[in-house]
N, C-alpha and C positions, 0 to 999 in steps of 0.2 A: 633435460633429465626426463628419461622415460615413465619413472617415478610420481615427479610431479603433473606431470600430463594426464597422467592413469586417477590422480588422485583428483585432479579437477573433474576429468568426466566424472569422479564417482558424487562428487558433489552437484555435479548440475542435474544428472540423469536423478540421483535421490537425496534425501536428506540425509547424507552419512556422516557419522562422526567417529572421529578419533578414542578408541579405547583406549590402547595401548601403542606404546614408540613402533613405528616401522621401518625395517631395513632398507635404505631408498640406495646402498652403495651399489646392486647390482642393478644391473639394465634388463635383468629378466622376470618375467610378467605372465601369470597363465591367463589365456585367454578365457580359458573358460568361466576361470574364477572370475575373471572380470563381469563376463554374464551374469555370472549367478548375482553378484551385487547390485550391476545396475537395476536385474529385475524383480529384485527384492524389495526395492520399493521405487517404484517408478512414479515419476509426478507428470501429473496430466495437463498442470499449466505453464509446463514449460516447454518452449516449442524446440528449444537447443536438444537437450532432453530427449524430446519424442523423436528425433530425429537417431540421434545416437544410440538408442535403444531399436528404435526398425534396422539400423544397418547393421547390429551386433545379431539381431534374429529371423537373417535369411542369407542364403547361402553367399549371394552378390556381393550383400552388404556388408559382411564380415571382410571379404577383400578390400572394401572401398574403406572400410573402418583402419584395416594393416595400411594400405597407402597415406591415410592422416597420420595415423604412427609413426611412420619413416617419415614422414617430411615436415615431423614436428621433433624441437628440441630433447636430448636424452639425458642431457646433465644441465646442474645451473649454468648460466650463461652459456649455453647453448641456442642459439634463435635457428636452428632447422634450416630447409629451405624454403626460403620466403618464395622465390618468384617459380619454381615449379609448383607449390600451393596455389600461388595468384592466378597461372596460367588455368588452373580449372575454373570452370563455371561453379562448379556444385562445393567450392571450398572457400574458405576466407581465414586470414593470417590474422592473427592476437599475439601481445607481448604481453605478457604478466611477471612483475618485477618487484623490485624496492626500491624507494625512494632513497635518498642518500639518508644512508647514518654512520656516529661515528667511526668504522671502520669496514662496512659490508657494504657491499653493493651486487644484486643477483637480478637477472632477469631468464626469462627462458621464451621460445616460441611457441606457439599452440597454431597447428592447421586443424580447423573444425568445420561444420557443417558451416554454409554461407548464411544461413539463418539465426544463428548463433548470434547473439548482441552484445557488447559491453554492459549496459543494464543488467542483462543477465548471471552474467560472469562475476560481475561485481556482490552479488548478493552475497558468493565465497571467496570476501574478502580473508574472512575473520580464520576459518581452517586450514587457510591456504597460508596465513601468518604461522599457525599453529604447526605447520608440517614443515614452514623455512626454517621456524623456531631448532625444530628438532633436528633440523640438518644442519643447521651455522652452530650449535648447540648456545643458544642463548635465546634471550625472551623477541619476541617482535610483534608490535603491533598492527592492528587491521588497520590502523590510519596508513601508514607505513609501504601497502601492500597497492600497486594500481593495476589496472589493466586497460589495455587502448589497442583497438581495431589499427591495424597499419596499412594505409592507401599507399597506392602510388599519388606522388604530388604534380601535380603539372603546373607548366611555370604559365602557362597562359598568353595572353597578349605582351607582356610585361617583359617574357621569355625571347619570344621574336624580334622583338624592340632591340633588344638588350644584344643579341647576335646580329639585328642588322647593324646596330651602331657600333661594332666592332669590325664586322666585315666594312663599313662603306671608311671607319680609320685605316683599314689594312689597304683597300682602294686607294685612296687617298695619297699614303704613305709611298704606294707600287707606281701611283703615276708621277707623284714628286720625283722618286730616286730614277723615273725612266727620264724625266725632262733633268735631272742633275747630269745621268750619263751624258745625253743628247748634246750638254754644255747649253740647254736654256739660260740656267742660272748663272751663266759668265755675269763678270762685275759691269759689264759693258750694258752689257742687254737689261741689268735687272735697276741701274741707276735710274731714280726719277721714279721710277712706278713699284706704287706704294703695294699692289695686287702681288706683283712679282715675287716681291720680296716676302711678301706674306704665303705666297705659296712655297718658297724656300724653306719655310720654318720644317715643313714637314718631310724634307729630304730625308731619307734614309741616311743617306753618307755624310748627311753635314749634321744629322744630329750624331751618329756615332762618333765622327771625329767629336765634338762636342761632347759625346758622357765619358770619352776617352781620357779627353784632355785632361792631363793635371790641374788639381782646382785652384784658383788663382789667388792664394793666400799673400797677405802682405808681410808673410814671412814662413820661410820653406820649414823653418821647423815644426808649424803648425801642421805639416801634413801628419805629425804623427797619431794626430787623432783618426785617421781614415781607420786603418789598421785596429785601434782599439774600439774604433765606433762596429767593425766587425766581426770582431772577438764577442763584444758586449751582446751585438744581436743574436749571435751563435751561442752564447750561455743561454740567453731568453728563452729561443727556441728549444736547445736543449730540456733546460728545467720545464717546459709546459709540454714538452714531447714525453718527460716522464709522467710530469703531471695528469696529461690525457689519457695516455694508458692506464690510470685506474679505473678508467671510466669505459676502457673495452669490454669484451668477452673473455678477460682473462680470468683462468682456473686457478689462478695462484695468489689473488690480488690480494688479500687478507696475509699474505705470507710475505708479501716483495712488500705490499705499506708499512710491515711493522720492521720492514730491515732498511727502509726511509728513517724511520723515526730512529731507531736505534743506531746504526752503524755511523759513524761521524764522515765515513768515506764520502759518504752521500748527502754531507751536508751542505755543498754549493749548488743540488737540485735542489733544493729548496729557497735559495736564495736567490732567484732570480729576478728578484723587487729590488733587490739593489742595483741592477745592471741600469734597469729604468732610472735609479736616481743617479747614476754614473753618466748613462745620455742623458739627464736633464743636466747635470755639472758642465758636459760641454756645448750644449748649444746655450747656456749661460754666458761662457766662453767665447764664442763666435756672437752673438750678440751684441754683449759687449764692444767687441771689437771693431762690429757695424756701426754702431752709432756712436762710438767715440770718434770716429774718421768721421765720421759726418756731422758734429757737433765740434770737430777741428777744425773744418771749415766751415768761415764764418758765410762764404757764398751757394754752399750746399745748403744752409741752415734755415731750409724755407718751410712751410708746409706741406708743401709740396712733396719735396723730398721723402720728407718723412709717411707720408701716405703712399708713394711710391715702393717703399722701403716695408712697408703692413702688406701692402698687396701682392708683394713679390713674394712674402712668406706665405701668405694667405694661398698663395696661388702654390704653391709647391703643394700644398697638405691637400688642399681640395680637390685636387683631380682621382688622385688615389681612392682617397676616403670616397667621395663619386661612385668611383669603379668597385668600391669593395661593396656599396649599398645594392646597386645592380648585380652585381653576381651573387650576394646573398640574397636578396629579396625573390630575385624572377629565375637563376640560373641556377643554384646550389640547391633548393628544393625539389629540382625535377632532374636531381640526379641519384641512381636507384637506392644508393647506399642512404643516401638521406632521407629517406621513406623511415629511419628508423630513428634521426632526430629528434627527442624532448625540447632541444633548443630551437631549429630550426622552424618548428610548427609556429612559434612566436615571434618569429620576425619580421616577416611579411602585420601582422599587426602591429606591433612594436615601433616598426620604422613608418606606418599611414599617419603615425599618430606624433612621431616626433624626428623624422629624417631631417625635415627642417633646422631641427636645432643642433645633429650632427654636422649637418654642410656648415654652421656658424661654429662649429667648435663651442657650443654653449652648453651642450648637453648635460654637461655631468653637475649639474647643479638640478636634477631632477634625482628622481631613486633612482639607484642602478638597475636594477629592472624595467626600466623604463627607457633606459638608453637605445639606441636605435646602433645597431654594432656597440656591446657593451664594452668594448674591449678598446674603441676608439676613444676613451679618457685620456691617452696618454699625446694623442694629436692637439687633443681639447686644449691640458694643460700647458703645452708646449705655444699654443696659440696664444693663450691667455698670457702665459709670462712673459711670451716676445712683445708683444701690447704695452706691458707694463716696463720693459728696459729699460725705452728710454728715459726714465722718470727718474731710474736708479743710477746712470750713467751720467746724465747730465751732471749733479752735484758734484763727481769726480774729478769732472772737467773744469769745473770752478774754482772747485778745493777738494784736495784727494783724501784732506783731513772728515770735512763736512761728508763725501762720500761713503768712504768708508765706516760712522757712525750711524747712516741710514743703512747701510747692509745690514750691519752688528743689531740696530735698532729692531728695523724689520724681519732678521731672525730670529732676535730672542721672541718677539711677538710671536711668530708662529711656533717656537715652539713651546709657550706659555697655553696658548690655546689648544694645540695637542694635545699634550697633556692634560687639561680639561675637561677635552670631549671624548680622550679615551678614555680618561680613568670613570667619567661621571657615566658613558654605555658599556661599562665594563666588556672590554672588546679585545680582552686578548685571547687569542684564537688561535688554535695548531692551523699552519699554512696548509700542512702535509693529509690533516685528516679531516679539516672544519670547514663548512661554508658559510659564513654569514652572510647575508646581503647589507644587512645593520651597520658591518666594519666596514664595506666598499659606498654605502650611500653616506655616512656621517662625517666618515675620516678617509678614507683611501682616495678618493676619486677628487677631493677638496684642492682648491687651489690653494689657500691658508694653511694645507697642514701638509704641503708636497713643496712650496718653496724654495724650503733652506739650501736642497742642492744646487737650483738655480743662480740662486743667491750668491754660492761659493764659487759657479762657474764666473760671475761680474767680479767676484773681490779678486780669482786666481787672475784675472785680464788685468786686477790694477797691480797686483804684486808683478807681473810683466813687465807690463811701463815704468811703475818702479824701477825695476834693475836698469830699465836702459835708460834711467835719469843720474846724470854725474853725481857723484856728491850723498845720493841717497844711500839709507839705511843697507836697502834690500839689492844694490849696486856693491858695496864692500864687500855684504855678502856674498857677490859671485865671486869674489876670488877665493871664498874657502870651499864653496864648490870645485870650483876647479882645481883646487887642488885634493880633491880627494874626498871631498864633503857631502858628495854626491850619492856616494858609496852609502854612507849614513843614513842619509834620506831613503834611498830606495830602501833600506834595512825595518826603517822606521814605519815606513810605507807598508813592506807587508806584512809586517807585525800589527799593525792597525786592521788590517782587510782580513789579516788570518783571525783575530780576535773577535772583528764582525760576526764570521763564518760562525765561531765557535758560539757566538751570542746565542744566534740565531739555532743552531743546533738543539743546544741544552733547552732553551726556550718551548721550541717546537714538540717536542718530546711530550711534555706535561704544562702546556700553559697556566691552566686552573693549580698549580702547587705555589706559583712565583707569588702568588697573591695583587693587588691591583698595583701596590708603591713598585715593588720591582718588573713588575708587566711592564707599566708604564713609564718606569726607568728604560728597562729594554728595549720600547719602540723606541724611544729618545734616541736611544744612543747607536744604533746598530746600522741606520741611514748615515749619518755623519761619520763616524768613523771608518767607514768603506772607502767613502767619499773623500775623505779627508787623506785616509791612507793611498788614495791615487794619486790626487794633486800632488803628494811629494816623491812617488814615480816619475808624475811628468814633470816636475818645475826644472828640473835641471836642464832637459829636453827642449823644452819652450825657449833656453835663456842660451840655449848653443854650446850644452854640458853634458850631451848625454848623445853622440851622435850614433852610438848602437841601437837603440829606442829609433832613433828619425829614421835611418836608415832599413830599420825590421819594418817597424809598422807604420811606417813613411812610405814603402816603396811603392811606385806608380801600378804593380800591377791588386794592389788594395783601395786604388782609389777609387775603384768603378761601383765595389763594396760598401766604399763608404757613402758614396752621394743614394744608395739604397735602402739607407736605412729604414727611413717614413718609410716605403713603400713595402719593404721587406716584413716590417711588422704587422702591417694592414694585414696581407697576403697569410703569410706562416700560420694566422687563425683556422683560414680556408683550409688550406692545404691539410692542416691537423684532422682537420672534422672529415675530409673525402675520404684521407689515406690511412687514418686511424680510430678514429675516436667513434665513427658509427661502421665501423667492419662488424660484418654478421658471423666470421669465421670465431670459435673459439681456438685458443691456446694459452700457451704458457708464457708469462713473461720473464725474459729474462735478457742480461746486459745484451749479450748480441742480437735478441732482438729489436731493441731498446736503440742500437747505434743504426741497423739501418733503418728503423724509424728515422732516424735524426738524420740520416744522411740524402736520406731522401724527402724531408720535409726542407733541408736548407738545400737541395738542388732545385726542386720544383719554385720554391717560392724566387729564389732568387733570377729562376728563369724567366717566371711571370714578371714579376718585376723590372726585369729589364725589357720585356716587350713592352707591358705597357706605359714606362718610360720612352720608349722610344715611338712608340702612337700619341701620348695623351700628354705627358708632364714635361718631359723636352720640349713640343711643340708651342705649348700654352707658356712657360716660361720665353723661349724666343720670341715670342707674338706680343709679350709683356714689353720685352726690351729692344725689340722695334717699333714699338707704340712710345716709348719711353723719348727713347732716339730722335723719332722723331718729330715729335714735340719738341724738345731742345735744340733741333738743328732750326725748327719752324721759329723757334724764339729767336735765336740769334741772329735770322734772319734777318725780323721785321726789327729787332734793336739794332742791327748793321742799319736799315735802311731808315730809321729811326733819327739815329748818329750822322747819316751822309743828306737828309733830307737838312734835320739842324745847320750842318755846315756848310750846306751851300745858302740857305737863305740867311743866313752870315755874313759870306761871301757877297751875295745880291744888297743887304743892306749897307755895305763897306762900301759899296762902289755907287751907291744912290749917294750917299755922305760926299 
C-alpha cells in the first residue's frame, strides 16, 4: 500500500502525527505534498531520514525516490519487488507487518535507502499501529506491529553437503540400475557375496518392482486401508493448504476466514486433526497384527525378533524425517521465496539445538517451539506407540479377556488425564482463527493424550481375530452382516463422523461461549467418534463383507500411495511453504484458487516422495532385511553344523563301545 509507505517516510524523515483519519483507499499521492511534510520538520539524527529527504530535494533524487515507490508495496500485503530492490546497491528491502491476531493478518514491503536500519524503523511502531488501526478499522497495538530487514539466506556449506549427498544417491542409484541392466545382479553372480548383494539394494528396477509390489498383508482385505490411508493424507494436505493460505498475501483473508468459521460447507477444512487420529487408528491396526504373528510364534519369540521388528519401523521414519531436516535446515532457506520466512529464520537454530531428538522421535516432550521440524510429532507419536504395542498385544495373546481390559483400562486413563490438562490450561481454542503454543506443547503433541486412537487400532485387530474364532460372539455376528447388517454399520458410521464434523464446526466458531465443561466435553468426544465411526465403515471390510470398500480402495493402483504416507507428510510441509505460504505476489483467495494450490502441493510432494523413496527408504529397508537374512541363514548354518558335528561324535562314541 502506497499509503502506508508514504506514511512510514513521513515518520522517519520527522516526527508526524496523526490528526485526523486518512484516506489510504487510493494509490494516489502528491509529491509535492510529500516534500513539504518531510521538510517541515526534519530530524538531524536520523541517518534513514537525511537520506530520504536529500533525494526528495534534488532533481536525481526525486527519480531515485519514484523508483523506491514502484518497487515498494501499494496496498496491505502487498511486498513489492523484493529482488529488483535487492539488485541495487543504494537500496535495501523491509517487511513491516502484524503479528498474528485473532482474525488479521497484514504485512507490506518497503524498498528504502540501504542505510536505513530496523532500529530505526522500529521507533514507528506505535503510528504505524495507529494508521493499520484505521484501515482494518479496529484498535491494534505497537506490540503487535514488527518490522525486519530481508536478506538473501544462503545455505552455506550445509547447502553443498546436502546436494552432494543427493547427487552421489542419484550416482549411486544410475550405476546400480546400469549393472541390473548389464545382468550383474543375476542370482548366479550375486550368491555368496555379501557386496553384491548389498549393491543390489540400490537398483533402480528392483527397488520399483519393489514399491510396486502389492503389500504383503496376511490378509487381501487389509489392502483396503492403502486407499483410505490416501484419502486421509489428501484431506491433511488439503485442510493445511487452506490453512496456509491465511497466512499469504491475500487481499481477502478477513473475508474467506470468517466464511471458514461460518459456513458448515467448510467444516472438514478444519478438521483435519482427525485424519491424523484416523492414521494413528490404522497403524494401531497393522501393529497389532505384527506382533500378534510374532507372539504366535513361540520360535520367532526371541529378543531378537523383537528389536528387529523396532528397527525396521525405526528405520522407515528416519530416513525421511533425515531428508526433511537437510532440506529445511541448509536447502529451503536459500531459496528466494524463503528470504521472507518468520518460520524459516528459526530453524536452522532450532534444529542445532535439538535435531538430535527429532532423528530419536523424542522430540515432542519438549515445547513446541522447540521442536526441530515442529510438525514431525506425528512420526514421534507414531514411533512412541509402536514401542509400546507389544505390551498391549501381548495380554491378548494370553487372554483376549485380560487384553481387552488393558485397552479399555488404558483409554479411559488418557482420557481422564485429558481432560485434566485441558480443562486446568483452559485450552480450548478456534482451530480456524487461534494459535496457541500452550494447546500443541501440554496436550497436542502428548503421547498420553493422543493414544486412544491407537489404542482402537489394537482392539479393531482383536475384534478381527475374534470373528475368525468359531463359536465367538463377534463370529455369529458375521452372519448378520452378511446378511445385510453391514448396510447399518456403514449408516451408523457416518452418522458418527458427520456428527464429529458438526462437533467440530459449531465449536470452532466461538470456543470461549461453550465454557470449560463443554470445551472439554468437545475435545473428548470429536477424536473418538470419527474414529469410531470408521471402524464400522471398515469392519465388515476387514471380515470379507464389504468387497466394494476392498475392491475401491484395495486396488493395486493405490498401493504405491499408501506405503507414502510417512513420507508424504514430511514433504507436503515443504512443498506448502516454497509454493504458497511465503509467495510475495498478492491476490485474491478464492475456491479455485484454493484447488490448484491443493493439486499441486499433492503432485509435487508425492513426486518427492517417491524419489526419495526410491534413493533413501527402499534402499535402507532392503539393507535391513538382507542384514536380517542374513544372520538367519548364518544361524542355521552353524546350528545345522552344530546338529551334524553332535551326530557324528555319537556315531564315533557308538563304535568305540
Amino acid at each position: 500500500m502506497l499509503g502506508l509507505l508514504l506514511f512510514l517516510v513521513h515518520c522517519v524523515a520527522g516526527q508526524i502525527r496523526l490528526h485526523q483519519p486518512i484516506n489510504l483507499t487510493t494509490q494516489e499521492f502528491s509529491i509535492s505534498a510529500l516534500v513539504n511534510i518531510l521538510t517541515a520538520s526534519p530530524s538531524s539524527q536520523n541517518s534513514c531520514a537525511e537520506t530520504l529527504i536529500s533525494l526528495l530535494t534534488t532533481e536525481i533524487g526525486s527519480a531515485n525516490f519514484f523508483n523506491l515507490l514502484l518497487l515498494s508495496g501499494k496496498r496491505i500485503n502487498d511486498l513489492g519487488d523484493y529482488h529488483r530492490c535487492k539488485k541495487s546497491e543504494s537500496s535495501r528491502y523491509f517487511v513491516m507487518g502484524l503479528h498474528f491476531t485473532d482474525i488479521d493478518f497484514a504485512r507490506i514491503g518497503f524498498c528504502l535507502p540501504n542505510n536505513c536500519t530496523v532500529a530505526e524503523l522500529s521507533h514507528y511502531k506505535q503510528p504505524t499501529a495507529d494508521l493499520l488501526g484505521l484501515i482494518m478499522g479496529r484498535t491494534i497495538e505497537a506490540k503487535n506491529v514488527y518490522v525486519e530487514a530481508v536478506e538473501k539466506v544462503n545455505g552455506g556449506v550445509g547447502f553443498g553437503l546436502t546436494w552432494g549427498l543427493v547427487g552421489l544417491l542419484v550416482v549411486v542409484a544410475v550405476a546400480m540400475t546400469v549393472m541390473e541392466v548389464k545382468g550383474c545382479f543375476a542370482e548366479e553372480k550375486v550368491a555368496g557375496s555379501g557386496v553384491m548383494k548389498a549393491m543390489c539394494c540400490f537398483s533402480f528396477p528392483k527397488n520399483l518392482g519393489e514399491f510396486l509390489k502389492s503389500s504383503r498383508h496376511m490378509d487381501s482385505n487389509f489392502a483396503v486401508f492403502n486407499g483410505i490411508r490416501f484419502l486421509l493424507m489428501a484431506w491433511i494436505m488439503l485442510c493445511n493448504t487452506y490453512s496456509e493460505e491465511l497466512l499469504t498475501p491475500s487481499l481477502n483473508r478477513a473475508e474467506w476466514l470468517q466464511m471458514l468459521l461460518t459456513q458448515f460447507k467448510y467444516a472438514f477444512l478444519k478438521s483435519g486433526s482427525v485424519a491424523l487420529d484416523a492414521l494413528f487408528m490404522i497403524s494401531g491396526f497393522f501393529a497389532a497384527s505384527t506382533f500378534y504373528l510374532l507372539f504366535s510364534d513361540k520360535a520367532a519369540r526371541t529378543p531378537r525378533t523383537f528389536l528387529a521388528s523396532y528397527l525396521y519401523h525405526y528405520l522407515r521414519l528416519l530416513p525421511i524425517t533425515a531428508c526433511a531436516i537437510l532440506l529445511m535446515v541448509f536447502v529451503a532457506p536459500a531459496l528466494r521465496d524463503f528470504a521472507f520466512s518468520p518460520y524459516l529464520k528459526t530453524v536452522p537454530e532450532t534444529c542445532s539445538k535439538s535435531w538430535f531428538l527429532t532423528l530419536l522421535f523424542a522430540g515432542n516432550f519438549q515445547d513446541f517451539e522447540n521442536i526441530c521440524l515442529n510438525w514431525s510429532w506425528f512420526l514421534m507419536l507414531d514411533m512412541q506407540f509402536y514401542i509400546l504395542a507389544p505390551f498391549l498385544v501381548l495380554p491378548f495373546v494370553r487372554s483376549k479377556l485380560l487384553g481387552k481390559f488393558i485397552l479399555l483400562a488404558l483409554g479411559f486413563a488418557s482420557i481422564v488425564t485429558t481432560a485434566i490438562i485441558y480443562a486446568y490450561y483452559n485450552l480450548h481454542i478456534s482451530f480456524a482463527k487461534d494459535f496457541d503454543v500452550n494447546y500443541f506443547t501440554v496436550y497436542y503433541i502428548k503421547p498420553y493424550c493422543r493414544i486412544v486412537p491407537y489404542l482402537m487400532g489394537i482392539f479393531l485387530y482383536m475384534m478381527y481375530k475374534d470373528s475368525k474364532t468359531d463359536g465367538s460372539t463377534l463370529e455369529k455376528f458375521s452372519g448378520f452382516i452378511r446378511r445385510g447388517g453391514k448396510y447399518l454399520l456403514w449408516l451408523i458410521g457416518l452418522i458418527l463422523m458427520f456428527v464429529s464434523l458438526m462437533l467440530i464446526h459449531f465449536f470452532d466458531n466461538n470456543p470461549k461461549s461453550w465454557g470449560t465443561g463443554l470445551a472439554t466435553f468437545h475435545e473428548l468426544a470429536f477424536r473418538p467418534l470419527f474414529v469410531i465411526g470408521l471402524i464400522l465403515l471398515l469392519y465388515p471390510s476387514l471380515i470379507g463383507y464389504g468387497k466394494f470398500l476392498v475392491s475401491t480402495f484395495g486396488h493395486p493402483i493405490l498401493n504405491p500411495f499408501g506405503k507414502l504416507t510417512y513420507s508424504a507428510y514430511m514433504i507436503h510441509f515443504m512443498v506448502l511453504y516454497v509454493t504458497l505460504v511465503h509467495g510475495r505476489v498478492s491476490h485474491f483467495t478464492t475456491e479455485t484458487y484454493i484447488f490448484f494450490a491443493f493439486f499441486t502441493t499433492v503432485s509435487i510432494t508425492y513426486a518427492i516422495s517417491f524419489i526419495l523413496s526410491m534413493l533413501i527408504e527402499t534402499p535402507v529397508v532392503n539393507l535391513l532385511r538382507l542384514s536380517l537374512k542374513r544372520d538367519t541363514e548364518k544361524k542355521d548354518s552353524i546350528e545345522g553344523e552344530e546338529e551334524i558335528t553332535a551326530e557324528n561324535s555319537k556315531e564315533e562314541l557308538l563304535l568305540k563301545k
